[in-house]
N, CA, C and O of each residue as an XYZ file, in Angstrom:
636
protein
N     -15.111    -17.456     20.254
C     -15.244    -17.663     18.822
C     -14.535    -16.551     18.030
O     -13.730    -16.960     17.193
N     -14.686    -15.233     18.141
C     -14.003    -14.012     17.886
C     -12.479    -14.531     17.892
O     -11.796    -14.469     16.869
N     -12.133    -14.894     18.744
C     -10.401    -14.793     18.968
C     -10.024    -16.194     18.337
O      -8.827    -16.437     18.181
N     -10.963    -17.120     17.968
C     -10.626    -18.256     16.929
C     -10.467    -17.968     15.361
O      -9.689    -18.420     14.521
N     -11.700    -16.868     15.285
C     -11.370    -16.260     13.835
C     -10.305    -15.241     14.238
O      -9.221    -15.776     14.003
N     -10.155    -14.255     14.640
C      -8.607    -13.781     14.446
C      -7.929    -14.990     14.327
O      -8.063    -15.366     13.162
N      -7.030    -16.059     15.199
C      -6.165    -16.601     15.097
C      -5.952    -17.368     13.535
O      -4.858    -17.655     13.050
N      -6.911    -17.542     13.084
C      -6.994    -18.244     12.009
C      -7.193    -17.063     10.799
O      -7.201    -17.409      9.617
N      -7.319    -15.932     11.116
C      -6.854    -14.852      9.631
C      -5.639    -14.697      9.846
O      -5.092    -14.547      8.753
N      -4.589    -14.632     11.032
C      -3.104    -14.562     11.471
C      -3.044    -15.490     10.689
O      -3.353    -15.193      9.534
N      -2.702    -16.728     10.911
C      -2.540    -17.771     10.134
C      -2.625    -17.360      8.297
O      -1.703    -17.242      7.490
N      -3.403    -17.288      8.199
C      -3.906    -17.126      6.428
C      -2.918    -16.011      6.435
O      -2.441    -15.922      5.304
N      -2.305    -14.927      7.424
C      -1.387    -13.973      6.331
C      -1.864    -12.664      6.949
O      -1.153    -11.758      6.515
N      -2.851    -12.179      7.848
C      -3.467    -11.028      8.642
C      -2.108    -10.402      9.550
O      -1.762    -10.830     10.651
N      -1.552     -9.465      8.910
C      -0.803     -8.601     10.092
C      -0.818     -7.400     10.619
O       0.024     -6.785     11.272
N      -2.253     -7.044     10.129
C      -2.663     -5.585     10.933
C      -4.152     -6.075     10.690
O      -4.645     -7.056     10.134
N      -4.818     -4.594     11.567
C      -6.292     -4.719     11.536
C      -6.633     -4.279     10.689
O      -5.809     -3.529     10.167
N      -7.968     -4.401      9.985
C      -8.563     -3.310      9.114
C      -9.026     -2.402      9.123
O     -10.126     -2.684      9.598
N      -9.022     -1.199      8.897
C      -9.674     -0.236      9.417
C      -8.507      1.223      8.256
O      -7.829      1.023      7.248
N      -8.671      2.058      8.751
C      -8.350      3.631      7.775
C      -6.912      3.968      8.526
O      -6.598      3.898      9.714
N      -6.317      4.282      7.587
C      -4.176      4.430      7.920
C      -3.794      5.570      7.005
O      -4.292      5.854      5.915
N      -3.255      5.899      7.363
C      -2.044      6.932      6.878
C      -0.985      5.754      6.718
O      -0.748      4.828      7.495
N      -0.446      6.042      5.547
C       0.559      4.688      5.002
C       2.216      5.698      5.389
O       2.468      6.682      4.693
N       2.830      5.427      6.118
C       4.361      6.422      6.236
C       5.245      5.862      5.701
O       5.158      4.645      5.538
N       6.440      6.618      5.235
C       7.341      5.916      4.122
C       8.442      5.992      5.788
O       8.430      6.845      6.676
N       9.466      4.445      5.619
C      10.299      4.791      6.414
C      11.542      5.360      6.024
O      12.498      5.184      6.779
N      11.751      6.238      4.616
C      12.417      7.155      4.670
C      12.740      8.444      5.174
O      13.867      8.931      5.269
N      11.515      9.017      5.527
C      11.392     10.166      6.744
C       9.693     10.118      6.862
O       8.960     10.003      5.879
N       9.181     10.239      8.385
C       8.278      9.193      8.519
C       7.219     11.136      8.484
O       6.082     11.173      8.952
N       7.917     12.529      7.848
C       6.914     13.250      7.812
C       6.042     12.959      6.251
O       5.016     13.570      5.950
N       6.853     11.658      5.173
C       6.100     11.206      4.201
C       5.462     10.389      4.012
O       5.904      9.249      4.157
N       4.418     10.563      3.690
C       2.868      9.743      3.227
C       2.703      9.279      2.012
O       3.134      9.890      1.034
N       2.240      8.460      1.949
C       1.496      7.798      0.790
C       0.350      8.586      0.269
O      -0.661      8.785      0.942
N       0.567      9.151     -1.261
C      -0.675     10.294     -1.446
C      -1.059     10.036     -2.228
O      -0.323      9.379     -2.965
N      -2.277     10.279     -2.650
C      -2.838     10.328     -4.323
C      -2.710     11.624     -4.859
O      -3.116     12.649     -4.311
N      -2.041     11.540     -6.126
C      -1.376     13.245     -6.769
C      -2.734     14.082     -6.944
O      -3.789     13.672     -7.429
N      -2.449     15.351     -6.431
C      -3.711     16.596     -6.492
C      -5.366     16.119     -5.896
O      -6.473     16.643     -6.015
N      -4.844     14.800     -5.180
C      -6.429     14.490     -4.341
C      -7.233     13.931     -5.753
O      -8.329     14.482     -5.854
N      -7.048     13.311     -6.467
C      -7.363     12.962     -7.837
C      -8.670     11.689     -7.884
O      -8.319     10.890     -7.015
N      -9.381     11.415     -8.223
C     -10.663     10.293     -8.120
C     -10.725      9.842     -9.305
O     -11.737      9.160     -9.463
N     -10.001      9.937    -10.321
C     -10.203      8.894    -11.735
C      -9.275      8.205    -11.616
O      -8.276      8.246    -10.898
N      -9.744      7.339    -12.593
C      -8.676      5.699    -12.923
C      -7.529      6.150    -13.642
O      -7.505      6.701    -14.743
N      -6.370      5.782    -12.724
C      -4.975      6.156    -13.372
C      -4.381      7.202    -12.457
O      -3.163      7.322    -12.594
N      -4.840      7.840    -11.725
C      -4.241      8.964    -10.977
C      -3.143      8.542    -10.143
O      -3.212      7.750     -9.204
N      -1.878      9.292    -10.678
C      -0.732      8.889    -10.027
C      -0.740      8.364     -8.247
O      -1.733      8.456     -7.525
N       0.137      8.011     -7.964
C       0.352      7.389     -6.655
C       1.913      8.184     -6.112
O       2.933      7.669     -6.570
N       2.095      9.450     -5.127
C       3.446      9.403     -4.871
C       3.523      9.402     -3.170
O       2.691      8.767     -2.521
N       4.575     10.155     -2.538
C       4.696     10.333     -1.354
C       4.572     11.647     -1.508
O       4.832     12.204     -2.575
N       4.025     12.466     -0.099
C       4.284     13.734     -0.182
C       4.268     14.081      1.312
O       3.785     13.299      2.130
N       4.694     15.021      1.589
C       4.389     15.241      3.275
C       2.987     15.364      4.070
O       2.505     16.476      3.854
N       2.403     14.795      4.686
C       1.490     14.649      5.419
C       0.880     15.404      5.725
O       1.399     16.122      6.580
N      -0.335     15.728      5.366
C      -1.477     16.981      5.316
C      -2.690     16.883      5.887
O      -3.545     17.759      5.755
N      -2.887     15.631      6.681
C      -3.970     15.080      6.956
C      -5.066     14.966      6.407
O      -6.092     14.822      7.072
N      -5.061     15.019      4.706
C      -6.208     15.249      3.694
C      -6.684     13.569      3.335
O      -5.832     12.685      3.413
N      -8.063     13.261      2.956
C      -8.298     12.358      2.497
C      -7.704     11.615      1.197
O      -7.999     10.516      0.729
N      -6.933     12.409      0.844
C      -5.813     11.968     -0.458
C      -4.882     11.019      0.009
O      -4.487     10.044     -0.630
N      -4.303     11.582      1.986
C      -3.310     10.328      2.121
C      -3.655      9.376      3.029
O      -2.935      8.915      3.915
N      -5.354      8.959      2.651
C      -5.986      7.961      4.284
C      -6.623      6.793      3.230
O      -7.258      6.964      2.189
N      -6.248      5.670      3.835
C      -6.396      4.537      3.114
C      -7.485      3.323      3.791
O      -7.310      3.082      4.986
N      -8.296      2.765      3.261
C      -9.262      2.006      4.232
C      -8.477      0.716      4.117
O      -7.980      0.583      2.999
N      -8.214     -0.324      5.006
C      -7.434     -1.539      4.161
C      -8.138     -2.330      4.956
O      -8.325     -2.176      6.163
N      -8.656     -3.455      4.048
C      -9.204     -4.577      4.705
C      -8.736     -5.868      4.349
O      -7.925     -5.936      3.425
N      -9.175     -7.099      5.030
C      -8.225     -8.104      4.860
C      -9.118     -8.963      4.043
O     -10.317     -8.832      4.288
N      -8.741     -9.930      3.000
C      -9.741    -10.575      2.083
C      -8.974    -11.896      2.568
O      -7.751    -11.906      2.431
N      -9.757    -13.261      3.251
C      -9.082    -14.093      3.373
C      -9.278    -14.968      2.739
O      -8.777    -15.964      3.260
N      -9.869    -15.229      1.635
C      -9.827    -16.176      0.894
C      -8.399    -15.783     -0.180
O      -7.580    -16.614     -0.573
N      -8.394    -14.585     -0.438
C      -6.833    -13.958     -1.276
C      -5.810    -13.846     -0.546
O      -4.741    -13.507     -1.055
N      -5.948    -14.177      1.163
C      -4.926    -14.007      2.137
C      -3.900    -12.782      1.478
O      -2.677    -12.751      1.344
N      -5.209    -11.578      1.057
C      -4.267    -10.570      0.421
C      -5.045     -9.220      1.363
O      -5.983     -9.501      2.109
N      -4.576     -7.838      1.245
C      -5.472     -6.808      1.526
C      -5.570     -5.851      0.043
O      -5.118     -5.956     -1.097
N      -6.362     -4.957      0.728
C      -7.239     -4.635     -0.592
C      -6.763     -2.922      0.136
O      -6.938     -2.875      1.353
N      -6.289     -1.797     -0.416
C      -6.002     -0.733     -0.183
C      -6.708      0.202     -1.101
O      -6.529      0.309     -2.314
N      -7.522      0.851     -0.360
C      -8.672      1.579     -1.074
C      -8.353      3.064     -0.633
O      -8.031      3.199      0.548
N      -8.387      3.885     -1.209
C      -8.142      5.493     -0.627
C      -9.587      6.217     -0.872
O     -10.469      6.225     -1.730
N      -9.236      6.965      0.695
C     -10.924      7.217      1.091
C     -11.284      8.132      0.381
O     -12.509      8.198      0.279
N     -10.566      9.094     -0.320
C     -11.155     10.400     -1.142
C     -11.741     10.144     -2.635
O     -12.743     10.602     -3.184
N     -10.792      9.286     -3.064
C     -11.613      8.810     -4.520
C     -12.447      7.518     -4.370
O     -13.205      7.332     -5.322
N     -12.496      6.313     -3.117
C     -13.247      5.179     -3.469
C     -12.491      4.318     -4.521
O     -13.123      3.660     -5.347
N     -10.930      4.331     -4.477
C     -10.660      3.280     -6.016
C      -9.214      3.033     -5.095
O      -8.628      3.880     -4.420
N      -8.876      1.703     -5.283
C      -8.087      0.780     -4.932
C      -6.782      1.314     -5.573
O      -6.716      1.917     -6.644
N      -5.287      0.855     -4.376
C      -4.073      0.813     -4.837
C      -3.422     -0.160     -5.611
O      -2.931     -1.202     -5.176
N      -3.439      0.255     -6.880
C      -3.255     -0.532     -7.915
C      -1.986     -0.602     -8.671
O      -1.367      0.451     -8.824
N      -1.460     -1.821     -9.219
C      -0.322     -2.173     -9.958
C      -0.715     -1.963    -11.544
O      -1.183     -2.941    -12.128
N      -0.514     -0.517    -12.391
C      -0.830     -0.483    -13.371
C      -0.514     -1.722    -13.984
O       0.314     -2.547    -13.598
N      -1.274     -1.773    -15.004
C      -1.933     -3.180    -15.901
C      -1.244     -4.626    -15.418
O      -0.556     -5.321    -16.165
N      -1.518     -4.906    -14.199
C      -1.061     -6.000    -13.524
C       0.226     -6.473    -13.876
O       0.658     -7.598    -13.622
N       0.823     -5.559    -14.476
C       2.200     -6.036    -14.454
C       3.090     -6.380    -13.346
O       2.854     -6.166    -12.157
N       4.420     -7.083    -13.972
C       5.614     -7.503    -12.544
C       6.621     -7.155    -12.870
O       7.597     -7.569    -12.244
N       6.797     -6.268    -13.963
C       8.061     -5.955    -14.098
C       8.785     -4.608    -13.216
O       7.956     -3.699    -13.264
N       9.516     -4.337    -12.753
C      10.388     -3.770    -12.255
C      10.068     -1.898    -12.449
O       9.895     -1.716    -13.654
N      10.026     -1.436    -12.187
C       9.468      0.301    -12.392
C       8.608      0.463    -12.501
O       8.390      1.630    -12.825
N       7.100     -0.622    -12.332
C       5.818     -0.195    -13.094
C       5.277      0.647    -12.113
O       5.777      0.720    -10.990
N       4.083      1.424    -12.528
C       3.694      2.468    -11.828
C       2.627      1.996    -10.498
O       2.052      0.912    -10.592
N       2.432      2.771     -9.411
C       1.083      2.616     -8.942
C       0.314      3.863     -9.174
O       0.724      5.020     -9.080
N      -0.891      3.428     -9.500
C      -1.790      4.336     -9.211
C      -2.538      3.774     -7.971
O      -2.277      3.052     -7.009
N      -3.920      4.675     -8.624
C      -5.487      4.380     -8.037
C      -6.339      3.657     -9.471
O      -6.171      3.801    -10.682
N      -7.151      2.967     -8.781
C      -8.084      2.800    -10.431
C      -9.283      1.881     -9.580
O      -9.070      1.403     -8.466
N     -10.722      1.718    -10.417
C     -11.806      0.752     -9.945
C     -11.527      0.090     -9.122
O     -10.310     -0.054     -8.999
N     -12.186     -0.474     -8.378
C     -12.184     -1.982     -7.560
C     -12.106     -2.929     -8.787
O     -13.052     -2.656     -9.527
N     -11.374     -3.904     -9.277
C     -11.991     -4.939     -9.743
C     -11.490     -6.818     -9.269
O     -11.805     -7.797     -9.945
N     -10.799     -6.849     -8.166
C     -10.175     -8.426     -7.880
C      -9.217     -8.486     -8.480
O      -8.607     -9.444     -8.003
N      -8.461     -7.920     -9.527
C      -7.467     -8.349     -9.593
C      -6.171     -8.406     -8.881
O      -6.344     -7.929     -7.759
N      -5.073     -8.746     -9.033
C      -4.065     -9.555     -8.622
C      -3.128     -7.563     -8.260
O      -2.459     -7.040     -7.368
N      -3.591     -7.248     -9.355
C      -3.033     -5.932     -9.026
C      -3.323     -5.290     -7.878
O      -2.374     -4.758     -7.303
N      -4.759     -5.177     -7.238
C      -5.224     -4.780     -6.277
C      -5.283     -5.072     -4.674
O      -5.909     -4.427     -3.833
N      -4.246     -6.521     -4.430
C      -4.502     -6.991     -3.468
C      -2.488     -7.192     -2.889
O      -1.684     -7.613     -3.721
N      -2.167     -6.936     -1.895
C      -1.089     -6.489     -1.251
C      -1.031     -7.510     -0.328
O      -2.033     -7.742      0.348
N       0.271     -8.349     -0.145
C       0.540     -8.810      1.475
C       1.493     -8.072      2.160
O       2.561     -7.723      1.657
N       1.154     -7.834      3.246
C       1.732     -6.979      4.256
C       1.968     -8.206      5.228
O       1.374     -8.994      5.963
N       3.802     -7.696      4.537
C       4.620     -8.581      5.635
C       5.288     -7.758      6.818
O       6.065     -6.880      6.443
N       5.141     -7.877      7.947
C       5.581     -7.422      9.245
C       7.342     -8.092      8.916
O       7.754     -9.176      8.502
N       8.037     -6.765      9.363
C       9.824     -6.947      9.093
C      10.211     -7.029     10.753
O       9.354     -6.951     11.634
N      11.355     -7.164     10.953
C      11.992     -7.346     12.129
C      12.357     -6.137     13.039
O      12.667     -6.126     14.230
N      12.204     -4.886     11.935
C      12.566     -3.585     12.851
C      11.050     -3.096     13.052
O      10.997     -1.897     13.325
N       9.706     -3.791     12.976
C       8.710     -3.120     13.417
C       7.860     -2.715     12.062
O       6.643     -2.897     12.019
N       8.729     -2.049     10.763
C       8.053     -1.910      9.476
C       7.058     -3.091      8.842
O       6.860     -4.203      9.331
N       6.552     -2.602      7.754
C       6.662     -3.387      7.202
C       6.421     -3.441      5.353
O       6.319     -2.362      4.770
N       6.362     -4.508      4.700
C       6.461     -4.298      3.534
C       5.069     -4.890      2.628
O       4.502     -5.965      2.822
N       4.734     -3.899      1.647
C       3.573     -4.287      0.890
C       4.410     -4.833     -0.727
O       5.173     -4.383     -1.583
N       3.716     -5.970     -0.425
C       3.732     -7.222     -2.072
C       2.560     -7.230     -2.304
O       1.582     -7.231     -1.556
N       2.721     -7.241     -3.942
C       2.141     -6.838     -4.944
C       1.442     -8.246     -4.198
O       1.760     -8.704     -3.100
N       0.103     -8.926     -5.407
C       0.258    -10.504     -5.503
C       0.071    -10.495     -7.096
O      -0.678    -11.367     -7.535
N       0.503     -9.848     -7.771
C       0.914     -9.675     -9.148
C       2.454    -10.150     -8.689
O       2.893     -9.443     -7.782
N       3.284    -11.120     -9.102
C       4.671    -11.552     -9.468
C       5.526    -11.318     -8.111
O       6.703    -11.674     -8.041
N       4.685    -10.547     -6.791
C       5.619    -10.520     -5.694
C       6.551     -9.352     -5.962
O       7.506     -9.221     -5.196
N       6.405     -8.569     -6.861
C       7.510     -7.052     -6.208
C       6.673     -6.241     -5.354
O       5.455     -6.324     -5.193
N       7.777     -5.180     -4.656
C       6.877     -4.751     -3.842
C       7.024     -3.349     -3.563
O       8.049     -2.725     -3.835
N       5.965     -2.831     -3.002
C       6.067     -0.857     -2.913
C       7.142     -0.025     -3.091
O       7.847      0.267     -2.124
N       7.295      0.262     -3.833
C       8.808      1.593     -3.871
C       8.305      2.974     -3.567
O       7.244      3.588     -3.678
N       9.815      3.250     -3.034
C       9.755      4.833     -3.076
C      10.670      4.810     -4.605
O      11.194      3.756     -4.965
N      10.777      5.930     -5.344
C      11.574      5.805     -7.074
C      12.918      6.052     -6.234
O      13.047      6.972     -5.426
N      13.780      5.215     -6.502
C      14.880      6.351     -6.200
C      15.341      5.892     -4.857
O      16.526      5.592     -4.715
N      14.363      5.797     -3.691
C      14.690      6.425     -2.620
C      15.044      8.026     -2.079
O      15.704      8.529     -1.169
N      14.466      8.347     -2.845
C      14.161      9.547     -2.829
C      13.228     10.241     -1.556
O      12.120      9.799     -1.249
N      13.557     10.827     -1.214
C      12.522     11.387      0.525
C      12.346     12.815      0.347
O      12.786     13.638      1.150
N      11.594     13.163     -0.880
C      11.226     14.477     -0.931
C       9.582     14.406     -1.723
O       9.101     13.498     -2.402
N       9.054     15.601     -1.364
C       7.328     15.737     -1.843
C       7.592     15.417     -3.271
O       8.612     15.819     -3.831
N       6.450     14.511     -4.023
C       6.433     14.309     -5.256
C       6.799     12.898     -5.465
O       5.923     12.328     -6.116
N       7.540     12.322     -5.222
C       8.569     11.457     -5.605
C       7.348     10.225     -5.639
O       6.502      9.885     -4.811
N       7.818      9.568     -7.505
C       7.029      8.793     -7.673
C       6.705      7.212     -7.019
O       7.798      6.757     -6.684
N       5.621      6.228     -6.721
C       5.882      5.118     -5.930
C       5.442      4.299     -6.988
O       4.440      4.392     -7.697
N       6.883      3.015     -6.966
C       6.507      1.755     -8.032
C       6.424      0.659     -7.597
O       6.301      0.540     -6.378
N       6.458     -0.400     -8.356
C       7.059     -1.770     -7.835
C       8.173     -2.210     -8.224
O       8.448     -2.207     -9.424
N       8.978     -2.647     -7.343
C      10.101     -2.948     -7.360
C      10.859     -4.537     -7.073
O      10.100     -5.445     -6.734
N      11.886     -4.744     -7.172
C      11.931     -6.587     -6.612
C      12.890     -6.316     -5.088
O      14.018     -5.826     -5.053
N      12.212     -6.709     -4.099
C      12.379     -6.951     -2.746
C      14.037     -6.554     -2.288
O      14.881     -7.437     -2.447
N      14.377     -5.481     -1.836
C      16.032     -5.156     -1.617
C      16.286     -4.958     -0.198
O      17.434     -4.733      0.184
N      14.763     -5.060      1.072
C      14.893     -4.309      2.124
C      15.998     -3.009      2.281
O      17.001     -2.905      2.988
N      15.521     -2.294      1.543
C      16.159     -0.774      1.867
C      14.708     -0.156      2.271
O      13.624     -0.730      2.164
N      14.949      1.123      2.749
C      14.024      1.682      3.668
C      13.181      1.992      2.788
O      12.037      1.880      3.228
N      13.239      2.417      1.483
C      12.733      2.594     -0.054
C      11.108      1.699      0.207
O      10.046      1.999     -0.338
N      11.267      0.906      0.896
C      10.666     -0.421      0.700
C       9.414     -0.957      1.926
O       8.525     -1.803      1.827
N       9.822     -0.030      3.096
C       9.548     -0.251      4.002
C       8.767      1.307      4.364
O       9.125      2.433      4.017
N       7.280      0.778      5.397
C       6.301      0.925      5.168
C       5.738      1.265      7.000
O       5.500      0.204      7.577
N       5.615      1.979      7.503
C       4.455      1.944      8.860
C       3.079      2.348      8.543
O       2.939      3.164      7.632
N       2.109      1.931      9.113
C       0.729      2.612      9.301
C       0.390      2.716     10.532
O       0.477      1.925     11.471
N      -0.177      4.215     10.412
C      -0.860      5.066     11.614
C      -2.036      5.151     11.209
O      -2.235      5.601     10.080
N      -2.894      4.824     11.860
C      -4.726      4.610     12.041
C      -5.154      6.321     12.451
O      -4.731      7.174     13.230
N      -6.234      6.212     11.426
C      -6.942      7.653     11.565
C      -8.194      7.323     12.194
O      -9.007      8.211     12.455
């Protein structure tokens, strides 16, 4: 019964397990997905920075299958990776902010052909940026419209 419900969250859109990740940028894989200064209020920037093993860059992600979306929550503040004000336009920011269902809050993680993979919004379908492509500490993360450059592309390592 177990391996009937997996097969059937695969199906709905499931391409990893759920459980706590270090999100790596595949621009140089010593950068992480961080929340700026370890921050716990609504709005706190979202960048990459080099990997510190702090609860700023560990993410709980679970799979919601009725949204055949995941839900990316960071373990130090308790508040979801979010598409400021559910927008789709092109540069918008991510933060952190509340849990609340929206469209902003929920990501498909598509598995790519070199092993990466890529997080979509389900706000309008753009998806995780590095700014720039940029591969240095700081560097801000947006949404962007789908270019497969490495900018874009995504591994997780389980803590």
């Amino acid at each position: 019964e177990a391996k009937a419900r997996e097969e059937e969250a695969i199906k709905a859109g499931k391409t990893i397990d759920d459980g706590t990740y270090t999100i790596v940028s595949a621009l140089n894989k010593k950068l992480v997905l961080d929340v700026k200064g370890a921050g716990k209020s609504n709005s706190t920037n979202v960048q990459i920075c080099t990997s510190n093993n702090s609860k700023a860059q560990k993410f709980k992600i679970t799979y919601n299958t009725s949204k055949k979306a995941y839900r990316i929550v960071n373990i130090n503040a308790n508040k979801s990776l979010d598409v400021k004000g559910a927008k789709t336009a092109n540069k918008t920011n991510v933060q952190i902010y509340t849990s609340n269902n929206s469209c902003a809050q929920f990501w498909k993680i598509q598995k790519n052909s070199n092993g990466t993979f890529t997080l979509i919004s389900t706000c309008g379908n753009k998806v995780l940026d590095v700014y720039g492509g940029i591969a240095k500490n700081s560097t801000n993360v947006q949404i962007y419209s789908s270019n497969g450059t490495k900018a874009q592309q995504w591994t997780f390592k389980k803590v």
